[in-house]
N, C-alpha and C positions, 0 to 999 in steps of 0.2 A: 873322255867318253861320258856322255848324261847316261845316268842310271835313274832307276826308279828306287827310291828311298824311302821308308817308311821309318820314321820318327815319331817311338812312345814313349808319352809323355808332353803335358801341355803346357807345362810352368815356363819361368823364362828362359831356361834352358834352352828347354824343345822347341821353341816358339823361335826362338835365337838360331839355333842352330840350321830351323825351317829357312829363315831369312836366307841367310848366307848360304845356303846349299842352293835354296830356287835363283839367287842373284847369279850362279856359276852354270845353270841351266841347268840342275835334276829336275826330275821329276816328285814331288815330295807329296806323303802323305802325313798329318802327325792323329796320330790317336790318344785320344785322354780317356784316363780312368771314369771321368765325372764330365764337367759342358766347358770346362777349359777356366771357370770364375771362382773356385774357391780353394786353388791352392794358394804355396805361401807367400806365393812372389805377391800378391795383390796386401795383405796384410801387413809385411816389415816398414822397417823406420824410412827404409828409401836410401840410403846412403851408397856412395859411391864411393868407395872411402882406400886407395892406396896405403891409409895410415896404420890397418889393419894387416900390420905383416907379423905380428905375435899369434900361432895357431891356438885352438882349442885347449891341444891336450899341451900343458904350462907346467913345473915343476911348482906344486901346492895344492892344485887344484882338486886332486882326490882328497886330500885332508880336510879341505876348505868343507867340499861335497859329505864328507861322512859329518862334518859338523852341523852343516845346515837339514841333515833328513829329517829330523824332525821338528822341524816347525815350516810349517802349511802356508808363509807367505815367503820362505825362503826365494832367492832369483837361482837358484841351482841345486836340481831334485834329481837322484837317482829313484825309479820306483824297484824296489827290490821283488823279484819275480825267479818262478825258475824256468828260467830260458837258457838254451846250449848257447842261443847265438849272441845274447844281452853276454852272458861270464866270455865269451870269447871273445867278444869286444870289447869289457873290458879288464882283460888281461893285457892287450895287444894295447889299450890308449894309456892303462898304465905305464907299462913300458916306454911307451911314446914321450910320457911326462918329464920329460930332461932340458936341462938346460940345456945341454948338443943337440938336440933336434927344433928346440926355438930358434937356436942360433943358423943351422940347416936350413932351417920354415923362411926363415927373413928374405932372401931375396929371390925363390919361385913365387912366394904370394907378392911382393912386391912388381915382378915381373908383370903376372897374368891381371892387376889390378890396373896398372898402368896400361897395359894394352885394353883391356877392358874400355876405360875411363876413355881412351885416343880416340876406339869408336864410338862410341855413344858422341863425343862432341862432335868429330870430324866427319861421320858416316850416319848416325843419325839425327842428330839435330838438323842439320841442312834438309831432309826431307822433306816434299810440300803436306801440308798436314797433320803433319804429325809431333802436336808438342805433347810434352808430357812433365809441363814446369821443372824444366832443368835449370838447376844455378848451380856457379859453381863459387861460395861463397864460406869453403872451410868451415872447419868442423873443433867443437870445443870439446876438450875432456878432463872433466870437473874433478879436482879431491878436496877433498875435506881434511885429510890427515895428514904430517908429517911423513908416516910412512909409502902412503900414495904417491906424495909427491917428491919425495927422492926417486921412488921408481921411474916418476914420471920424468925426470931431470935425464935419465938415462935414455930412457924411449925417446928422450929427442938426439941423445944424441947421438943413437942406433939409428934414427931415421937420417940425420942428416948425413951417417956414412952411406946410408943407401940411394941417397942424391935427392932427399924426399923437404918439401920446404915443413918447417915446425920450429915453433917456439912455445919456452918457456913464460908463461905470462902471471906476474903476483896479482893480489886479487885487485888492486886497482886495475890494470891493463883490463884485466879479465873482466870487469865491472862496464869499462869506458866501451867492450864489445856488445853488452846489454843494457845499453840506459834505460830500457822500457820499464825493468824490475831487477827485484833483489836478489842477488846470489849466495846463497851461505856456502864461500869453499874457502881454502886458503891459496888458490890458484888455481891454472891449469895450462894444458898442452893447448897451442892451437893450430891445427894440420891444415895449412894453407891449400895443402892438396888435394882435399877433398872436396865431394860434393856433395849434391841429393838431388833428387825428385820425386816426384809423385806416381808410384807403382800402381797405383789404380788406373790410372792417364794413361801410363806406359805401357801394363799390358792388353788396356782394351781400343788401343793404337796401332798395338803391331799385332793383334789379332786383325782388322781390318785391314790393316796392308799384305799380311797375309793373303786372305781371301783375295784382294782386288787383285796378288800378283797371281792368282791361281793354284794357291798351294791349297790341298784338299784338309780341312778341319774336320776332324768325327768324332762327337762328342758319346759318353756311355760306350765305350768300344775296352772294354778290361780285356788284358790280355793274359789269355789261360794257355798258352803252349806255343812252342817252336818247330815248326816243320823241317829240316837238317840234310842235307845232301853229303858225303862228305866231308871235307871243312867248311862248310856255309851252310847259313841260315837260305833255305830257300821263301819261306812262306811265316808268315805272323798271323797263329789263330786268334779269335776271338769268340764271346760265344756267339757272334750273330754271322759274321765269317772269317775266310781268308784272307787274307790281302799278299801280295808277290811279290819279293821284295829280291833286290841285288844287292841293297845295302840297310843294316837295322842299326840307328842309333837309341842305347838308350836311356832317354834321359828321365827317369822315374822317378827320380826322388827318393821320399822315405819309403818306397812300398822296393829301393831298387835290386837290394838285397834277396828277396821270393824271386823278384823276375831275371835277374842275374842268374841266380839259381837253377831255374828251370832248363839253363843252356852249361851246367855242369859245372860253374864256375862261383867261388866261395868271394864273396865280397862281405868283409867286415864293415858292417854299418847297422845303425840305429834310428830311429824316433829322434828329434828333440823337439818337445812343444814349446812354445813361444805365444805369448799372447800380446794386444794392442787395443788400446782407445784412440779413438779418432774425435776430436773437437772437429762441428762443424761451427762457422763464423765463431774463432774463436775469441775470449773477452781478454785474452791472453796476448802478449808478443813475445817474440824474441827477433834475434837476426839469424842462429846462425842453428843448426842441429847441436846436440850435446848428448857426448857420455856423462853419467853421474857415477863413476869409477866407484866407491863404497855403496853405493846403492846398487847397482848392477842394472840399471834403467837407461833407456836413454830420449830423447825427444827429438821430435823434426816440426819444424813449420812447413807447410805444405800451399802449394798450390793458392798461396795469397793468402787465403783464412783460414787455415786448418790448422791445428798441430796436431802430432800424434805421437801417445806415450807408449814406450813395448818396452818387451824386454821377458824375462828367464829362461833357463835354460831345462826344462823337466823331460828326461830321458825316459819313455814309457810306451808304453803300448800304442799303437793308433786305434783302440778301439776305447780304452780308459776313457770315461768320460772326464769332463774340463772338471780344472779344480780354481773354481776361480778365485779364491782366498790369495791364489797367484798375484792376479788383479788388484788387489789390495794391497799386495808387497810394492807395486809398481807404483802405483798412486802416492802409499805413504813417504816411496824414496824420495818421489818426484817435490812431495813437499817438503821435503829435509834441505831439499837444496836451494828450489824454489818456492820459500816461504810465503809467500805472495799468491799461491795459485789453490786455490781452493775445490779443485776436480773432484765432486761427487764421485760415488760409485755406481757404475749406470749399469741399466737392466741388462740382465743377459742378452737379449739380443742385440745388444749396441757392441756388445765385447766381440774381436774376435780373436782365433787361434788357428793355428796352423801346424804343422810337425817342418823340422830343418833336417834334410839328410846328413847326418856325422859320420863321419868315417872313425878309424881310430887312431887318427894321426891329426886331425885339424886338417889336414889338407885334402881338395877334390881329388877323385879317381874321374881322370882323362884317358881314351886311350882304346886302344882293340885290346879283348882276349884272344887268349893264345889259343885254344878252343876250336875258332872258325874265327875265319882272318876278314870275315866282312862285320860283323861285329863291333862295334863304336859304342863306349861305357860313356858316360858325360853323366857325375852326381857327385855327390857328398863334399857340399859346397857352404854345411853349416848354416851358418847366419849368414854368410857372403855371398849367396846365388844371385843377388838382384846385381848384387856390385859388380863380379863376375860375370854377371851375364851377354853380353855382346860379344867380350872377348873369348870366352869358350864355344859361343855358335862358331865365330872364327876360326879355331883352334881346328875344332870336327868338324867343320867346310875344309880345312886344308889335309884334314887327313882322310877324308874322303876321294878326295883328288889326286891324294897321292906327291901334294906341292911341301916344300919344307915348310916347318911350323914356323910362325915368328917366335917363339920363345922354346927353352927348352922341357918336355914335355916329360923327362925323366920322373921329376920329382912328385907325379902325378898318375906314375904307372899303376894300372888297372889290377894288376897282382902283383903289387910288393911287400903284401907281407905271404906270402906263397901262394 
């Protein structure tokens, strides 16, 4: 049966999620906070990347964190505040930090990126219209150290139990994949599996296919309350109006924690900001995207002349202004690896930044609350929403419908930590 569906939230999520619900014939509204152009999906490195099946929360990674807070070009910032919901979050991602829950993490995230990755080639590329420079031309992950690189010796060959193509490459191979310039590492992983493209292409693509197929875009529509029948959400205020809804997915992002909230239900999550330069016609090459694993950066060539440097992780307020010394941490990694690349620091308005919804596990929250059973959670997808993104509109198209999911949806339950 077509319902009328109102989907808040305009990033790739929501946008995804609009696709695939209007294709099964709802009726779909999506509302953004802002005009649909400056969340984070339009900002990351682009990657498509299956390779990414170690989550967030890593056993070190708090120690790593209390070492780098002070210093202001660090790639991973806790801002110390006193927040209920910041110490609750991270009590619950401390815990999360175990080696048993990496090993847990490995094959949902490997799942949902692979489904992910099927559509984008098989379901959107073939569309008339709509490219969004997708290649699928693997992905480098750079060390510089001894220690990086026994890890990395492992990571392949974690991935290759997981059925995922990667190799181990010493720094000649590694070299013979960038003749254009110099590398300073002592190797790297190279995940065959992965891809990228250009997020800007991509979501100002399927905003227009949107529109043409008749899904309603409403740009400035914040959403201040839930109208409740029951167990169902019947109505989605705003402050300009109502809108009437059978079905609310939603996909909010960093704000999704307030809005989660307003319908009774506690979803641990945070802020993480992340920042990016964009080279236009760049003096630069490469071939392929690149982690710089000791640096915590990484880079993508885009869209034929572009590349683009991102990267940190600073867990903080959305209202903290940018701290762009960040910027500078990204730049100088960029040239520790690539000694060749000489990227100025460019004006603030050339930088940008974004917040990533984190959960306190690394992994999305997919899925209804228990609450009101028409209710559809879709966030906390870290740095992974763009990679993610096709395959989770799928995911919340089939549980809309009520169809079995293609993957199992447990590991992404909407309250598991109560």
């Amino acid at each position: 049966m077509n319902k009328n569906v109102v989907v808040v939230g305009g990033g790739i999520i929501g946008l995804s999620t609009a696709y695939y619900l209007q294709k099964t014939g709802h009726q779909v509204i999506v509302l953004d906070r802002s005009d649909f152009m400056d969340n984070c999906s339009y900002g990351n490195c682009g990657y498509v990347c299956p390779s990414h099946f170690i989550p967030l929360a890593t056993p070190g990674i708090v120690r790593q964190g209390l070492k780098w807070m002070l210093n202001s070009q660090s790639p991973f910032y806790v801002q110390p505040r006193l927040s209920r919901s910041l110490i609750d979050w991270g009590i619950k991602f401390m815990k999360s930090a175990t080696a048993e829950h990496v090993e847990r993490s490995a094959v949902p995230l490997k799942e949902i990126a692979m489904l992910s990755q099927y559509e984008y080639e098989h379901n959107w590329l073939p569309l008339p219209h709509f490219d969004f420079a997708y290649e699928h031309r693997g992905l480098l992950e750079i060390c510089q150290t001894e220690a990086a690189a026994e890890h990395a010796r492992h990571t392949v060959e974690k991935a290759h139990e997981l059925g995922l193509e990667a190799d181990w490459l010493d720094h000649a191979a590694m070299q013979e994949k960038e003749p254009h310039t110099v590398i300073n590492g002592l190797g790297a992983i190279f995940f065959r599996c992965d891809a990228h493209l250009y997020p800007d292409k991509l979501m100002r693509g399927l905003i227009r296919l949107l529109e043409e197929s008749g899904v309603k875009l409403l740009p400035h529509e914040e959403v201040l309350r839930f109208e409740t029948s029951g167990a169902g959400v019947t109505k989605v205020i705003t402050a300009n109006r109502a809108f009437d809804a059978e079905t609310v997915v939603l996909a909010t992002g960093s704000w999704s924690r307030e809005i989660v909230g307003l319908l009774g239900t506690r979803l641990p999550l945070v802020a993480g900001r992340g920042y990016s330069v964009t080279l236009q016609d760049s003096p630069y090459r490469v071939n392929h995207p690149a982690i710089l694993v000791e640096g915590r950066a990484a880079i993508t060539p885009m869209d034929g002349n572009k590349i683009r440097f991102g990267g940190t992780m600073e867990i903080t307020s959305t209202t903290t202004p940018p701290r762009y010394a960040r910027v500078r941490g990204i730049l100088n990694a960029v040239k520790r690896f690539f000694p060749e690349f000489d990227v100025p620091m460019p004006p603030v308005e050339k930088i940008w930044y974004g917040y990533r919804p984190c959960s306190a596990d690394g992994l999305p929250y997919i899925g209804r609350i228990k609450k009101y059973n028409n209710v559809i959670v879709a966030t906390g997808h870290s740095m992974l929403g763009l990679s993610l993104g096709a395959g989770t509109g799928k995911l919340v198209s089939e549980l809309v419908n009520e169809q079995p999911a293609s993957i199992d949806l447990s590991p992404f339950s909407v309250e598991r930590f109560g």
